[in-house]
C-alpha positions in Angstrom: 111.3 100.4 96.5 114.2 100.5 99.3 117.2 100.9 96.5 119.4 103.9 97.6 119.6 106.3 95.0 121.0 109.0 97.0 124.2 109.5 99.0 123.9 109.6 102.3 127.6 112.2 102.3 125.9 114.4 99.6 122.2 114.8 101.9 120.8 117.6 99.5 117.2 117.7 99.5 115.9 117.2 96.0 113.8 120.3 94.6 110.2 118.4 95.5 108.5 121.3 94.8 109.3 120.9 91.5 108.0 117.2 91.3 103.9 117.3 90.2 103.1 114.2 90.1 102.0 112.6 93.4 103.1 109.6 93.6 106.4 110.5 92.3 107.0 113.1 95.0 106.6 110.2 97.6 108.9 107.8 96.3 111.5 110.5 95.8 111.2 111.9 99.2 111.1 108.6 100.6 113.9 107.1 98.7 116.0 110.0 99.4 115.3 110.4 102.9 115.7 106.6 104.0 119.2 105.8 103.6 119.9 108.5 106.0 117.7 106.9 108.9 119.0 103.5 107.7 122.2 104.7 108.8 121.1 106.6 111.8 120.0 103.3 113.2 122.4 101.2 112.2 124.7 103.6 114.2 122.3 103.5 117.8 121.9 100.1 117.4 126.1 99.6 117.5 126.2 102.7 120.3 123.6 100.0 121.9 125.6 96.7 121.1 128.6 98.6 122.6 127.0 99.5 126.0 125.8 96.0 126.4 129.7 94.5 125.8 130.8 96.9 128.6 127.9 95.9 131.2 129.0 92.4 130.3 132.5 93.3 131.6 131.8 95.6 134.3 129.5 92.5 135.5 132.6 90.2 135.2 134.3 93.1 137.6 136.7 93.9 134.6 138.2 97.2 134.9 137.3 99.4 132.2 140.4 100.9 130.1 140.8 104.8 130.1 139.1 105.3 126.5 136.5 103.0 127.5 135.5 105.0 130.2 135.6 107.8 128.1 133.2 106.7 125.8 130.8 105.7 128.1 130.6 109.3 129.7 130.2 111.2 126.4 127.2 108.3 125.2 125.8 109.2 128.8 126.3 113.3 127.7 124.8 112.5 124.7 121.8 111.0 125.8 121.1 112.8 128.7 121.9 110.1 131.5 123.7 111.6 134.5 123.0 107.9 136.8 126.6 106.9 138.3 128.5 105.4 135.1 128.8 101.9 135.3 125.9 101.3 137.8 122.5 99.1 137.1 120.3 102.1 137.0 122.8 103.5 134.3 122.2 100.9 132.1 118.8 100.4 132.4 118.4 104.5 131.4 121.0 104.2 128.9 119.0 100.9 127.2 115.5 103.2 127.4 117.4 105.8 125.2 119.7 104.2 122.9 117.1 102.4 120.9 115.9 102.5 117.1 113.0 104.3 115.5 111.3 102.4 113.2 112.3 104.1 109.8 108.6 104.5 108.7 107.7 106.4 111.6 110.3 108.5 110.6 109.5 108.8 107.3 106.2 109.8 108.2 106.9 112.2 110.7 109.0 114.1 108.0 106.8 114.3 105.0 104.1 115.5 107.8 106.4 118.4 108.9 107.8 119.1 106.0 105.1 119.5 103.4 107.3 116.5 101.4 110.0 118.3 101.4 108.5 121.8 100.3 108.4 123.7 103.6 110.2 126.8 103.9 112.2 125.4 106.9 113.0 121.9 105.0 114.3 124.1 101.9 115.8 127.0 104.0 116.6 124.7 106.6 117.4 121.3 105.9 114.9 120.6 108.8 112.5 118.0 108.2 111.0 117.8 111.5 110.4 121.1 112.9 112.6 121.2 115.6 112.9 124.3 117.0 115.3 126.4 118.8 115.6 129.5 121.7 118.8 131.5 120.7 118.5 134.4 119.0 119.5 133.4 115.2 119.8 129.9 115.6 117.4 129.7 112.9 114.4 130.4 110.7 111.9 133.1 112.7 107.8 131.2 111.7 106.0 134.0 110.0 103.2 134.7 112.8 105.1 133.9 115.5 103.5 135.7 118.5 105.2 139.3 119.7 106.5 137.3 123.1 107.4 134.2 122.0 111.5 133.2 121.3 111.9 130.2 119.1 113.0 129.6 115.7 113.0 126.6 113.8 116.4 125.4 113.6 118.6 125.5 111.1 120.9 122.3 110.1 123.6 122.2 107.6 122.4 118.8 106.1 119.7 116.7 106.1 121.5 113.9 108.0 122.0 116.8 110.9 118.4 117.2 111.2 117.5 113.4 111.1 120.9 113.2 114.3 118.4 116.2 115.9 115.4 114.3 115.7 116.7 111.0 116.6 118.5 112.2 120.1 115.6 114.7 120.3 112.9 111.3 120.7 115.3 109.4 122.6 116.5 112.2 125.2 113.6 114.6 125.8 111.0 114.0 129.0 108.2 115.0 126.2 108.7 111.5 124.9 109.2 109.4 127.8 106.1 107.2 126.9 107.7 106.3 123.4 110.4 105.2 125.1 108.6 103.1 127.7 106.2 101.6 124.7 109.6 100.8 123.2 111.2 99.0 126.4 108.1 97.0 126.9 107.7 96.0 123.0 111.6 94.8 124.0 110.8 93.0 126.6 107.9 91.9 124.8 110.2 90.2 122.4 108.3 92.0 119.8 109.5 93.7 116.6 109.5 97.5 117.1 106.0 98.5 115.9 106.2 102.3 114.7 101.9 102.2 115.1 102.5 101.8 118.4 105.4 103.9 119.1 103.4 106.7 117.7 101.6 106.8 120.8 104.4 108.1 122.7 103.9 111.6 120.0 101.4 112.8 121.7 103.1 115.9 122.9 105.0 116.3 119.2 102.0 118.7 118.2 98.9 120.7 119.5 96.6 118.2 117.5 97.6 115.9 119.9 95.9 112.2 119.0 94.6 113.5 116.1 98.1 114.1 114.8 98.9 110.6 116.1 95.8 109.3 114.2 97.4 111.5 110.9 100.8 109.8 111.0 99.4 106.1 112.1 97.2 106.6 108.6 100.4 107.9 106.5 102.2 105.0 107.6 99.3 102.3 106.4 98.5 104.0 103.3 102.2 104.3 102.3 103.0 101.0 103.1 105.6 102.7 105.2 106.4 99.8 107.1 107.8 97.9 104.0 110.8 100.1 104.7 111.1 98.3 108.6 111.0 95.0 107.0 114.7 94.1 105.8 115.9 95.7 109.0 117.1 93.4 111.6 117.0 96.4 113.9 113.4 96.4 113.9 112.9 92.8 114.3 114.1 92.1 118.0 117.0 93.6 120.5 120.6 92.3 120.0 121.7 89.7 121.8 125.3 90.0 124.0 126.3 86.4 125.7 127.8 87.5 129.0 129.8 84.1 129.6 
């Protein structure tokens, strides 16, 4: 079930449209689709190993080199953290942000946006998740889009692009603060990250509000999507950073 058929350089979205049968559609939309946030996650979770090596050093009153530094201000510019680098309540915002999402909240999230892969924006798009956008031409106009209204739905050049989106979109925007609390506390809990319970921090994804959470809570029982959090050590408790 979790072998990697696909590449994760060559992200093209298979034709799913053109897959009938059911349960066929899901395994190849799955299988494709979960190397990607394999590796998305693997990547926070060294961005997150990192920042806890340099609070270990800043704590030992080590000065930081110059492309340490560096790094640390574009991770902050990338997530959206504009605390005093270096300081307590830097890390703490830092570690509420750079965090995992389980991949089978992921995976449901996408086949519930996307139509499986057969949405006009996943096919025209490579969006997955429909994020949207507010600059004239940044992507798809929705048919039916109010006379007033601005956005498009975003168009990425990959796959992978889209899941990058999605991942900083949960881990930066104030929409999703609660996921990120639910996640800090699940930490603290000692707890494997749960994606059921992460999926309470959604609410403000969609209009459907707890029924949508309700939608992708089912999709991940009746998949077995959480088979694909299993092998993951990501999932199963925070990294661990001796500060001797």
């Amino acid at each position: 079930m979790l072998s990697a058929q696909f590449s994760i350089e060559s992200a093209v979205l298979p034709e799913m449209a053109a897959i009938s049968d059911v349960r066929e559609k899901k395994q190849t939309f799955f299988e494709f689709l979960y190397p990607i946030v394999a590796n998305m996650n693997q990547k926070v979770q060294a961005e997150r190993a990192w920042l806890k090596l340099m609070e270990a050093e800043i704590r030992r009153d080590t000065t930081l080199s110059l492309w340490q530094q560096s790094l640390l201000s574009e991770l902050a510019d990338y997530y959206k953290v504009d605390e005093e680098l270096g300081s307590a309540e830097f890390f703490r915002e830092m570690y509420l942000r750079v965090d995992v999402i389980p991949a089978s909240l992921v995976l449901a999230q996408a086949a519930n946006e996307s139509a499986w892969g057969t949405s006009r924006f996943a096919v025209e798009g490579n969006n997955l998740f429909g994020q949207w956008c507010f600059t004239k031409g940044c992507g798809l106009v929705p048919s039916g889009r109010d006379s007033d209204a601005k956005h498009e739905v975003k168009v990425f050049d990959s796959v992978s692009d889209s899941v990058a989106s999605y991942f900083r979109n949960l881990n930066t925007h104030h929409q999703y603060n609660m996921l990120r609390i639910i996640r800090a506390e699940i930490r603290l809990l000692k707890l494997p990250v749960d994606s059921t319970y992460l999926a309470w921090g959604l609410e403000g994804y969609s209009i459907r509000g707890e029924h949508y959470i309700r939608e992708l809570i089912d999709m991940i029982s009746h998949n077995k999507l959480q088979d694909y959090d299993m092998p993951a050590f990501y999932v199963k408790g925070d990294i661990q950073v001796a500060l001797d």
